[in-house]
N, C-alpha and C positions, 0 to 999 in steps of 0.2 A: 504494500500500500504506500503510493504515494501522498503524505502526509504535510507537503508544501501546501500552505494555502492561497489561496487565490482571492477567495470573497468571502465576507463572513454575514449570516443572513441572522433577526434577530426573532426572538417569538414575542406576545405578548405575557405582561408577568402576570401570574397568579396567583392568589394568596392561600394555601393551606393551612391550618391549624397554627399561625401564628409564623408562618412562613412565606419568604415571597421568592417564587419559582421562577428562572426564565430561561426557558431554554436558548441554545443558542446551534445553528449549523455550518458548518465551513464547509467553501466550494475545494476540492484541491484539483489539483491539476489531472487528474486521470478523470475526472466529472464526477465523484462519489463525493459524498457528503458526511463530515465526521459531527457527531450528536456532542454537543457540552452544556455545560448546565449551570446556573448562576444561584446561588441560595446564602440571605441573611435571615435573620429575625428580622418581626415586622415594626423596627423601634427603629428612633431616628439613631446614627453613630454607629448601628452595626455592621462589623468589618461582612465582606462579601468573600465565600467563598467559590472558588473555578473550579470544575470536574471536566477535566477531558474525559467521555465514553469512549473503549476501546469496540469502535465499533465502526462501521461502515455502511448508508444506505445508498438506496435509488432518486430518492429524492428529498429536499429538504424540510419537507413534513411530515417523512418518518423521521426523518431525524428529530424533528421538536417529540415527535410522541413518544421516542425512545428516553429521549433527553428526560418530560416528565414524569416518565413511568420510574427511572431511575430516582428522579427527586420526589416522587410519593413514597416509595420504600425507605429512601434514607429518611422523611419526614416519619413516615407509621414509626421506624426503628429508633427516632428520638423518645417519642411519645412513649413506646413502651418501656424504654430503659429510663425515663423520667418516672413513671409509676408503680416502679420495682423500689 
């Protein structure tokens, strides 16, 4: 996988259980699109974390749905290890 980027396309953000989601896709050079994911808490000051997906689609809105399928599970797996 050619993992040079070319463009980068953006989703809009969403907010989960006190979270704010956005996915993100980049064009690379072979025309495949790599899924990343943007996530803070929903309070002003907080730092944003990046998640490259080790992942590759066909177009760039599987990539956003990958992207938040990935940022629902790490959200559900805060929530549960917060109520443990």
């Amino acid at each position: 996988m050619n993992t040079q980027r070319k463009r980068m396309y953006t989703g809009k953000v969403e907010l989960h259980n006190g979270w704010e989601l956005r996915p993100y896709a980049y064009l690379t050079s072979d025309g495949n699109y790599v899924p990343e994911l943007s996530a803070r808490k929903h309070r002003p000051g907080s730092a944003i974390g990046i998640v490259t997906i080790d992942a590759t689609c066909h177009s760039k809105d599987d990539a956003f749905s990958v992207a938040m399928k990935r940022g629902l599970c790490l959200v559900a797996t805060l929530a549960v290890g917060a109520q443990v």
